[in-house]
py3Dmol code that shows the C-alpha trace and the ligand (Angstrom):
import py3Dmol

protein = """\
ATOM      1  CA  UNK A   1      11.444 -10.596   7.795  1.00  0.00           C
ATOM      2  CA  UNK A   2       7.832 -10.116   8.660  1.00  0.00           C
ATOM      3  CA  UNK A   3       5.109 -10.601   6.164  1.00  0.00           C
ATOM      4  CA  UNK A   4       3.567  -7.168   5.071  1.00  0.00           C
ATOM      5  CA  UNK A   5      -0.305  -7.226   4.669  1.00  0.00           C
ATOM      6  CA  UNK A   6      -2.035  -4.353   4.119  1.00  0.00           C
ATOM      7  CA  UNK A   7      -5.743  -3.213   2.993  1.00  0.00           C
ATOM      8  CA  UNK A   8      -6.805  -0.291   0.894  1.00  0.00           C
ATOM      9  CA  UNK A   9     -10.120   0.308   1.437  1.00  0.00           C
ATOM     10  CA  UNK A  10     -10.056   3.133  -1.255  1.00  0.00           C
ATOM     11  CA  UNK A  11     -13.044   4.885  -1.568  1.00  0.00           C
ATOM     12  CA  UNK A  12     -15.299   2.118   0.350  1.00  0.00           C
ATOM     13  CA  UNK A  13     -16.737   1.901   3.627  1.00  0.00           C
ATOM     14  CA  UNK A  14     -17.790   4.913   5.292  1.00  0.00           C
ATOM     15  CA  UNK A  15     -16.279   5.297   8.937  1.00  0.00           C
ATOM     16  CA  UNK A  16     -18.674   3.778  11.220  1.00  0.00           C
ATOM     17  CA  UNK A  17     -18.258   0.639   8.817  1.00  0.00           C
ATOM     18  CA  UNK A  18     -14.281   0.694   9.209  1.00  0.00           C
ATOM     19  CA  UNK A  19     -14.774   1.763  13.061  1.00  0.00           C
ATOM     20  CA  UNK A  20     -16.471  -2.121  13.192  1.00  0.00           C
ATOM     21  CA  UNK A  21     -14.511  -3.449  10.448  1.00  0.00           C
ATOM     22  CA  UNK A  22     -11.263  -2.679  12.583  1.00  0.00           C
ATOM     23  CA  UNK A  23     -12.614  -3.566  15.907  1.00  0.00           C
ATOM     24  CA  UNK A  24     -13.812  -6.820  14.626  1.00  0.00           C
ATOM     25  CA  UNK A  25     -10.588  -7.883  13.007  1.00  0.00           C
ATOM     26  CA  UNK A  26      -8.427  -6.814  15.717  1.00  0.00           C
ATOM     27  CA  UNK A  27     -10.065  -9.357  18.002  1.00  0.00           C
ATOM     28  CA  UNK A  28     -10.077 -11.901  15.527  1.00  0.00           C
ATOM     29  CA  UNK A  29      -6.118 -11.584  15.855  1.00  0.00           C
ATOM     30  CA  UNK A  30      -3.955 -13.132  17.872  1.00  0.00           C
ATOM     31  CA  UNK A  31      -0.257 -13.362  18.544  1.00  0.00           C
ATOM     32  CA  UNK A  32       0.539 -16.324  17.288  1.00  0.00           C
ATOM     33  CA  UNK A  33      -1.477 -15.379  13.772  1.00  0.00           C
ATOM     34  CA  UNK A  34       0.207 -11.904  13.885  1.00  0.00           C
ATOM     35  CA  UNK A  35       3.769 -13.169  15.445  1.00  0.00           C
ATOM     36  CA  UNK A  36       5.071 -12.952  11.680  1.00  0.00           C
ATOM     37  CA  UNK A  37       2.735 -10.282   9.600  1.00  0.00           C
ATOM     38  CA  UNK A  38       2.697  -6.500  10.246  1.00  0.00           C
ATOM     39  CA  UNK A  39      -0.818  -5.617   9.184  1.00  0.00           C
ATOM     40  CA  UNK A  40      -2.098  -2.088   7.806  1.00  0.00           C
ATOM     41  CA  UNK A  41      -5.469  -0.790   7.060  1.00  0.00           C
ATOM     42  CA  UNK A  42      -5.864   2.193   4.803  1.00  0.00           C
ATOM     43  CA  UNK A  43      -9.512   3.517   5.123  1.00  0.00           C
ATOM     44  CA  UNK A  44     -10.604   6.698   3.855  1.00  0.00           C
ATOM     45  CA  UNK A  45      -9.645   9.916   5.265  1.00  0.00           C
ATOM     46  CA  UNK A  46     -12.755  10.626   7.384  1.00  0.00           C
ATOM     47  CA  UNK A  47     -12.264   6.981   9.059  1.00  0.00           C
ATOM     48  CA  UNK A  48      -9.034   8.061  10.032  1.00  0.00           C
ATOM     49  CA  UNK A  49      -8.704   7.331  13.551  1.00  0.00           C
ATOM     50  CA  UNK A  50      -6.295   6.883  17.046  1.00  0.00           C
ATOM     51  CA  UNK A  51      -4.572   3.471  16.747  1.00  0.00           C
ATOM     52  CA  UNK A  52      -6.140   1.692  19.536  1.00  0.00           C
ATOM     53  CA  UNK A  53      -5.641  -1.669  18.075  1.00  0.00           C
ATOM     54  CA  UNK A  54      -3.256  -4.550  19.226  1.00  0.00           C
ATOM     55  CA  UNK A  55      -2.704  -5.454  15.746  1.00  0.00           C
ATOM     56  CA  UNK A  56      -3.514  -3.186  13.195  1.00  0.00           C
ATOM     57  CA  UNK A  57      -1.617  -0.178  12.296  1.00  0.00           C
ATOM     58  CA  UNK A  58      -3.581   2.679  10.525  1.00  0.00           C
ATOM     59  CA  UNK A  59      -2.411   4.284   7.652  1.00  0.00           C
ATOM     60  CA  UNK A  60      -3.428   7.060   5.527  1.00  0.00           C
ATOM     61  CA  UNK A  61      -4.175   6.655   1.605  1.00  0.00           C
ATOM     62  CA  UNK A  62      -3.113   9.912   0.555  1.00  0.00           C
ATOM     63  CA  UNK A  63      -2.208  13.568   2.282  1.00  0.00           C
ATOM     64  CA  UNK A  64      -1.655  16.553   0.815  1.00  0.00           C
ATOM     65  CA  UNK A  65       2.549  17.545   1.354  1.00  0.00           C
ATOM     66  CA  UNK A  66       1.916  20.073   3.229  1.00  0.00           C
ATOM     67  CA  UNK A  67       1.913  20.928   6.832  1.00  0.00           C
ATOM     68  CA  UNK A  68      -1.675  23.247   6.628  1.00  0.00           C
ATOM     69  CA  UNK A  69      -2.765  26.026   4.321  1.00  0.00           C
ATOM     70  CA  UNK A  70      -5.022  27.052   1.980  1.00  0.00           C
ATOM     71  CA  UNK A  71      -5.353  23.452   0.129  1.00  0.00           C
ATOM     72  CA  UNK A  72      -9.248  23.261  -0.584  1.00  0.00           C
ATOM     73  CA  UNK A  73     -10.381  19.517  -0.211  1.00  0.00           C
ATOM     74  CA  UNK A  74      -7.013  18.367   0.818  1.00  0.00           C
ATOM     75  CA  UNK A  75      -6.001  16.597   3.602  1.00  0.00           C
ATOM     76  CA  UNK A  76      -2.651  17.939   5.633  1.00  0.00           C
ATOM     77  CA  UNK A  77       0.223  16.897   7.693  1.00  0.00           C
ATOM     78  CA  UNK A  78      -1.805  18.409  11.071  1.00  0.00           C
ATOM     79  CA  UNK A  79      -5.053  16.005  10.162  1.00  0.00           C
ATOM     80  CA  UNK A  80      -2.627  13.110  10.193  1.00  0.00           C
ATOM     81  CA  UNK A  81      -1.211  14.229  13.039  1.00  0.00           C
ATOM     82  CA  UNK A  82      -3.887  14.637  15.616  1.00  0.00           C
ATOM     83  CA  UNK A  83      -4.693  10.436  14.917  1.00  0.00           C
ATOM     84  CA  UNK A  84      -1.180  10.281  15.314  1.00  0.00           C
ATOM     85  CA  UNK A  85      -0.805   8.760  12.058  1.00  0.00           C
ATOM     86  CA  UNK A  86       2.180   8.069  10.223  1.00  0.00           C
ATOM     87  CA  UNK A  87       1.827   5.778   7.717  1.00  0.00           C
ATOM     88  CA  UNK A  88       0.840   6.486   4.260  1.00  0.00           C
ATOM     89  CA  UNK A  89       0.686   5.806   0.789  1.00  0.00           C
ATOM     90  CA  UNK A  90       2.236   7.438  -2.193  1.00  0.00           C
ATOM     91  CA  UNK A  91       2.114   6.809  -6.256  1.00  0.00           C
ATOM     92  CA  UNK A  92      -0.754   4.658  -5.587  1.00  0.00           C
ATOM     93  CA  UNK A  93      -1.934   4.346  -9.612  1.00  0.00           C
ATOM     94  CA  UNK A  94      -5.131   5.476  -8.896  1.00  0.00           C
ATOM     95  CA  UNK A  95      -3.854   9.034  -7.423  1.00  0.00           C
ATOM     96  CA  UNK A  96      -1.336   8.690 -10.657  1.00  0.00           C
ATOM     97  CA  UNK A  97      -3.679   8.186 -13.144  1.00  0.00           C
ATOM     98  CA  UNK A  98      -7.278   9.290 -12.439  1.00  0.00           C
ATOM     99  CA  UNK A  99      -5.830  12.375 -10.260  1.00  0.00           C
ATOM    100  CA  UNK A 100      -2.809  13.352 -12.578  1.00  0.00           C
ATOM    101  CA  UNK A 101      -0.438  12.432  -9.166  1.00  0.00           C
ATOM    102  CA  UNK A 102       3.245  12.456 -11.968  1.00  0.00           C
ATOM    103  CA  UNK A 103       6.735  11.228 -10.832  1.00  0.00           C
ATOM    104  CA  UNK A 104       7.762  14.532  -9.464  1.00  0.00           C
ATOM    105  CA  UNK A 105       4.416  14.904  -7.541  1.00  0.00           C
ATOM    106  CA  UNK A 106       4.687  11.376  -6.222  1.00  0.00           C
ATOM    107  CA  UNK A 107       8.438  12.318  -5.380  1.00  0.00           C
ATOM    108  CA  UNK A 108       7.584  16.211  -3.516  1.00  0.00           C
ATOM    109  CA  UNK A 109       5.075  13.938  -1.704  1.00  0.00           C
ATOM    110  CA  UNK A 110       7.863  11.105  -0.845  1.00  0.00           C
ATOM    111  CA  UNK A 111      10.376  13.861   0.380  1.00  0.00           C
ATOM    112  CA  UNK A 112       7.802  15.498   2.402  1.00  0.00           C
ATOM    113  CA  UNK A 113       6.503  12.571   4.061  1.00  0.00           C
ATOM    114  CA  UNK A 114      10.206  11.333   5.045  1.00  0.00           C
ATOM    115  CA  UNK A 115      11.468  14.198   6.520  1.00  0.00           C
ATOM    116  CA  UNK A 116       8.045  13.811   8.946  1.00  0.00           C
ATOM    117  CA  UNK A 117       9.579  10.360   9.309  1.00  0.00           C
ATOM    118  CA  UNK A 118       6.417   8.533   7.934  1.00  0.00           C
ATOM    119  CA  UNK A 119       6.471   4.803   6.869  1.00  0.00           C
ATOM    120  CA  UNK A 120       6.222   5.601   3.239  1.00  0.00           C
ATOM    121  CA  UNK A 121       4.750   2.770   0.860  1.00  0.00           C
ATOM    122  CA  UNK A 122       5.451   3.765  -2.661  1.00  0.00           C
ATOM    123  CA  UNK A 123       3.419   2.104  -5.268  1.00  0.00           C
ATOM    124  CA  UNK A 124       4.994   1.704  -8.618  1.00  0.00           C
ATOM    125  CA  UNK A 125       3.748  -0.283 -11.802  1.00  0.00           C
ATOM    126  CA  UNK A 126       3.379  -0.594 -15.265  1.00  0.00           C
ATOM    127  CA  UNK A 127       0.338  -0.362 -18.092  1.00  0.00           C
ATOM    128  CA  UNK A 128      -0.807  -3.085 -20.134  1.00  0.00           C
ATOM    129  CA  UNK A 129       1.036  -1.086 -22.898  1.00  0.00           C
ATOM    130  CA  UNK A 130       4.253  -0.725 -20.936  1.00  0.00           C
ATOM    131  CA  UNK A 131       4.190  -4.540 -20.318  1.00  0.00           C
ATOM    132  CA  UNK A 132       3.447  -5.900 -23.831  1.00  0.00           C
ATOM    133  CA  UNK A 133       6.037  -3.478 -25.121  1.00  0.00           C
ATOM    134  CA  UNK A 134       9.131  -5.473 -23.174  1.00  0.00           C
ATOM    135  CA  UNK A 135      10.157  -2.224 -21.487  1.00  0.00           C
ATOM    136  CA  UNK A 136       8.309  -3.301 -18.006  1.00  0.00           C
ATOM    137  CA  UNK A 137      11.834  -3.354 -15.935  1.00  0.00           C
ATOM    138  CA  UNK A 138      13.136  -0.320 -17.328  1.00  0.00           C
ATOM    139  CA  UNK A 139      10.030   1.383 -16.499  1.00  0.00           C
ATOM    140  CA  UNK A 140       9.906   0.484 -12.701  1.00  0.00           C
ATOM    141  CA  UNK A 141      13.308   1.803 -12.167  1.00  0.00           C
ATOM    142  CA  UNK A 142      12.626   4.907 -13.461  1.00  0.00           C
ATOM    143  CA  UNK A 143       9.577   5.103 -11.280  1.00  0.00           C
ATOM    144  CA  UNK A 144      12.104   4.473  -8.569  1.00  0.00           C
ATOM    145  CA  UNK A 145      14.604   6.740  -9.543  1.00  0.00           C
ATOM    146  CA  UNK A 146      12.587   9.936  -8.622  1.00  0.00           C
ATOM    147  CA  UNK A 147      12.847   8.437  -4.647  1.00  0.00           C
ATOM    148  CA  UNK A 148      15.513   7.693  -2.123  1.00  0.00           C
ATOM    149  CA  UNK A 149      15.202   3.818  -2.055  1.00  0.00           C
ATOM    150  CA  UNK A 150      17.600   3.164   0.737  1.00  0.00           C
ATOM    151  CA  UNK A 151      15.047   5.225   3.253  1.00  0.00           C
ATOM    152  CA  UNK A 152      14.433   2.832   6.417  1.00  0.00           C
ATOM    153  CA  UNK A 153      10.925   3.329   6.640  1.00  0.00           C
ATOM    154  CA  UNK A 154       9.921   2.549   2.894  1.00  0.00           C
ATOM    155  CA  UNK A 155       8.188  -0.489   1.251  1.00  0.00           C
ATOM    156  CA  UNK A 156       8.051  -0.790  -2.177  1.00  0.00           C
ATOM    157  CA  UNK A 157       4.429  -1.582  -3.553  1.00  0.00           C
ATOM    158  CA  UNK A 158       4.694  -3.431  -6.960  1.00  0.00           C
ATOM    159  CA  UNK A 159       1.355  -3.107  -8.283  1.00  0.00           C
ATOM    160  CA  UNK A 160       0.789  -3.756 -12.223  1.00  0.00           C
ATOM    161  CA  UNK A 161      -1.883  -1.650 -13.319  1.00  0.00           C
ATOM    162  CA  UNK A 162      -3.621  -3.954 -15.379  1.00  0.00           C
ATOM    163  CA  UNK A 163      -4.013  -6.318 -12.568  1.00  0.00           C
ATOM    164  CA  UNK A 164      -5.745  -3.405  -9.969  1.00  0.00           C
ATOM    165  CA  UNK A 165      -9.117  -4.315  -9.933  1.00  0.00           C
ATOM    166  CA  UNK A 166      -9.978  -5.922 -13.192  1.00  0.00           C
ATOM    167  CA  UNK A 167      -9.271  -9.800 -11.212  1.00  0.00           C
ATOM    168  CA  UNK A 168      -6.683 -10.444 -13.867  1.00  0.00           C
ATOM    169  CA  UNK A 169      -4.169 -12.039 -11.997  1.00  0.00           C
ATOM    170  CA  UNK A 170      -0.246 -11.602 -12.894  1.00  0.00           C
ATOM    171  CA  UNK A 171       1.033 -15.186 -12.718  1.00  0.00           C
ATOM    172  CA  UNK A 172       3.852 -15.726  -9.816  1.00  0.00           C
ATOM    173  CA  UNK A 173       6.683 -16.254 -12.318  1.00  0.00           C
ATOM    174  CA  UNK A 174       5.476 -12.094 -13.597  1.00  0.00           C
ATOM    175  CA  UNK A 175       5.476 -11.287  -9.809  1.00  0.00           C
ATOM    176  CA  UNK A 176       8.381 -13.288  -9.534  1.00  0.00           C
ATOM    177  CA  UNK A 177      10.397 -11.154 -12.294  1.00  0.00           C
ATOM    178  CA  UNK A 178       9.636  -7.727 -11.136  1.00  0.00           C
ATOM    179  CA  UNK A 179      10.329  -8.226  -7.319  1.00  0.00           C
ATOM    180  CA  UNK A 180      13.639 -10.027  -7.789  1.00  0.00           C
ATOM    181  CA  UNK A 181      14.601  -6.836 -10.628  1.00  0.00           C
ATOM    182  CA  UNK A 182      13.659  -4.469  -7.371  1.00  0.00           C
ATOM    183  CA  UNK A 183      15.349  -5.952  -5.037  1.00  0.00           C
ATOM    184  CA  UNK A 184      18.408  -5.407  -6.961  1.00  0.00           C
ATOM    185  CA  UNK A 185      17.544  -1.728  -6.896  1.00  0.00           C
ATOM    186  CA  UNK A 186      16.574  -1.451  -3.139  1.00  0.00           C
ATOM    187  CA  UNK A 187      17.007  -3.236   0.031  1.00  0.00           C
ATOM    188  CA  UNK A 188      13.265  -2.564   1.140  1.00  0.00           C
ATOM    189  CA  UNK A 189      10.639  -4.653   1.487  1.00  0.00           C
ATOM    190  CA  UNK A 190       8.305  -5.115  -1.934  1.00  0.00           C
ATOM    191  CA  UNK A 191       4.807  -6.150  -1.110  1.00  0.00           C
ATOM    192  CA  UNK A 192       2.483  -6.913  -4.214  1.00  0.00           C
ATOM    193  CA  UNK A 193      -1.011  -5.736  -4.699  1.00  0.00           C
ATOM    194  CA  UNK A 194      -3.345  -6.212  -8.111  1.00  0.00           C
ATOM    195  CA  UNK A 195      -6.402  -8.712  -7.416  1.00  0.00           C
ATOM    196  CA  UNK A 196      -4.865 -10.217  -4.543  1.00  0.00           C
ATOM    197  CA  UNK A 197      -7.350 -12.632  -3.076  1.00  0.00           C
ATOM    198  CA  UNK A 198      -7.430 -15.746  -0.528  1.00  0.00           C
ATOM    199  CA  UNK A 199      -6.994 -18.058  -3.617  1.00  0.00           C
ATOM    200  CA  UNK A 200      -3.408 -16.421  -4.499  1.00  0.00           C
ATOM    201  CA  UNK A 201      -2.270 -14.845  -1.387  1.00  0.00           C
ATOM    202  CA  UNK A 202      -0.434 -18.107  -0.012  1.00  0.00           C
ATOM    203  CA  UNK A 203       1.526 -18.321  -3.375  1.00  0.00           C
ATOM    204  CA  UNK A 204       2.363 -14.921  -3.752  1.00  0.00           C
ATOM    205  CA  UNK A 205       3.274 -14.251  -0.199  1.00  0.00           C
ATOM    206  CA  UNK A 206       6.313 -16.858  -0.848  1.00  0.00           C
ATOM    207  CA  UNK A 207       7.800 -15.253  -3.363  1.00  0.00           C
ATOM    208  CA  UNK A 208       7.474 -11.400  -1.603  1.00  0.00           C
ATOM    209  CA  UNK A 209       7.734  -9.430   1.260  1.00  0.00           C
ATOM    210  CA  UNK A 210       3.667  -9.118   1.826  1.00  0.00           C
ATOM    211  CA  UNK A 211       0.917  -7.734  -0.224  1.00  0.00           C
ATOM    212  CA  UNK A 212      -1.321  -4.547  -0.059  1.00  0.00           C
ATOM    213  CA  UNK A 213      -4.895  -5.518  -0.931  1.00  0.00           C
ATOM    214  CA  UNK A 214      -7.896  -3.456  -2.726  1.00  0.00           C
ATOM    215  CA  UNK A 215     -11.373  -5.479  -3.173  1.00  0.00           C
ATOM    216  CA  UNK A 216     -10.628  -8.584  -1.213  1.00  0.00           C
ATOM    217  CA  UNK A 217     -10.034  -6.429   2.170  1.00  0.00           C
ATOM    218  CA  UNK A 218     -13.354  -4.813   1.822  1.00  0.00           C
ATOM    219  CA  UNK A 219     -14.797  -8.493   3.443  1.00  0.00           C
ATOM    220  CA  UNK A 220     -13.230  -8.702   6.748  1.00  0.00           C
ATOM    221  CA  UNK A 221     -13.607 -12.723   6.410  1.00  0.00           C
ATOM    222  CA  UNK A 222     -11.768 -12.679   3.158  1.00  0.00           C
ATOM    223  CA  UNK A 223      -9.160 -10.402   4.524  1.00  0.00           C
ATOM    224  CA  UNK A 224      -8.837 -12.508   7.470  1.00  0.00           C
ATOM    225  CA  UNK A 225      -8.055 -15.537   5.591  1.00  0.00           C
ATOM    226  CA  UNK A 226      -5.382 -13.512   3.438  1.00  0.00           C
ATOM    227  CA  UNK A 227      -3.602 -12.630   6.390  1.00  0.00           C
ATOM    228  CA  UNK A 228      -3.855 -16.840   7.354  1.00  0.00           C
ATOM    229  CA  UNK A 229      -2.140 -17.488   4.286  1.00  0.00           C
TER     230      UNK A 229
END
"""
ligand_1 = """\
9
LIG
P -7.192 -4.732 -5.953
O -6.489 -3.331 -5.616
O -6.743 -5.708 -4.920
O -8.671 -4.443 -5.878
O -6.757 -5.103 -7.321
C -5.154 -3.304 -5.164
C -4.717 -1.877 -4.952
O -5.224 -0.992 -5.646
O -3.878 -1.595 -4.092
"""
view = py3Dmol.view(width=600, height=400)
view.addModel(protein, "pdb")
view.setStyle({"model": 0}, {"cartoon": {"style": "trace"}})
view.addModel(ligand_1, "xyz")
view.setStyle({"model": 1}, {"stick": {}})
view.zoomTo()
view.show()
C-alpha cells in the first residue's frame, strides 16, 4: 500500500505563500521519491486552488455540508467544486474542540461528503484525560462508530490530542497500540498525525499507513525530508 503523507497547513500561510510553497515542492518531486507516497496538502480555504501539480493532491481542511445557501463565513460544496476539489478533512480536533464540530456534526459532515464521493480523512483521538483514564480504545471506536468505516475513499487519521502541537511525541509502541486496535475495526488506511517531524517520521511511517502533518509541513525543507523518510 502506498505511504499517505499529508500537510495541514491550518491557519498558516496565506495563498501566495502556498501558491510557491506548492510549486516549489512539486518540482522537488520526482517519481521515483513519489513511486510509493500519495502526498496531500491542506492549505487554507482562500489558497484553495486547480490541481496542477504532478504530485500533490489538494485537499480542503474543512467545508461546510452543504451544497450553497445562506451559511455566513462558511465554505460550500460549489467553492470546492469550481478547484475541482475533492478531498477533505473531517473531525479534525481542532474543528472538534475549539469550534464545537461533535460526533454527529463530524458524522452529517462524513455522510455529506461521501455521497459527493470525496476522499474523506476522518481524524479521531483521545484527551490527555481519556488516555490516563485506560478508556483510550474504547473511546476511538466510538468516535468511529458514528461513520461508515468500510467507505473506499476513507483514511482514518489517528491523532492524540495531547500530541497536536504541544511536540510531545506519543512513543511508537502508543502509535503502535491504537493503529493495530483500528485496523481491527476498519480496513482503511490509518495515517498518524501529532508532532510528526523528520526526526520520527521514518519510525512511525513503519508501523502505519502514512501520516498527516501540522507544524513540520509549514517548512517545505522539513516537509520534504518527511516525505524522504
Ligand atoms: P502537529 O499537527 O503536527 O502540529 O502536531 C498535526 C495535526 O493537527 O494534524
Amino acid at each position: 500500500m502506498l505511504k499517505i503523507i499529508a500537510g495541514n497547513f491550518k491557519s498558516n500561510l496565506t495563498r501566495s505563500d502556498s501558491i510557491k510553497y506548492l510549486a516549489k515542492l512539486d518540482s522537488m518531486l520526482n517519481d521515483t521519491i513519489c513511486s510509493s507516497k500519495d502526498l496531500y496538502i491542506f492549505p487554507s480555504n482562500t489558497s484553495l486552488m486547480k490541481n496542477n501539480y504532478k504530485y500533490i493532491t489538494i485537499g480542503a481542511q474543512n467545508c461546510n455540508d452543504s451544497d450553497s445557501g445562506a451559511f455566513t463565513g462558511e465554505t460550500s460544496l460549489i467553492h470546492l467544486n469550481e478547484f475541482n476539489i475533492n478531498t477533505i478533512l473531517v473531525g479534525h480536533s481542532e474543528r472538534r474542540n475549539l469550534f464545537f464540530e461533535n460526533d454527529s456534526i463530524c458524522a452529517r459532515k462524513f455522510t455529506y461528503f461521501k455521497s459527493n464521493n470525496f476522499k474523506i480523512f476522518y481524524c479521531i483521538g483521545e484527551s490527555l484525560e481519556i488516555r490516563d483514564s485506560g478508556k483510550y480504545l474504547d473511546f476511538l471506536k466510538h468516535q468511529l462508530s458514528f461513520i461508515d468505516t468500510s467507505f473506499k475513499n476513507l483514511v482514518i487519521a489517528y491523532e492524540p490530542i495531547w500530541a497536536i502541537g504541544t511536540g510531545i511525541n506519543a512513543s511508537v509502541e502508543q502509535i503502535y497500540e491504537c493503529i493495530s486496535y483500528l485496523k481491527s475495526i476498519s480496513n482503511a488506511p490509518i495515517i498518524y498525525g501529532g508532532s510528526v517531524n523528520e526526526n520520527n517520521a521514518n519510525d512511525i511511517l513503519k508501523i502505519s499507513d502514512g501520516v498527516l502533518v501540522g507544524s513540520a509541513s509549514l517548512a517545505i525543507d522539513v516537509f520534504y525530508e518527511i516525505i524522504n523518510s
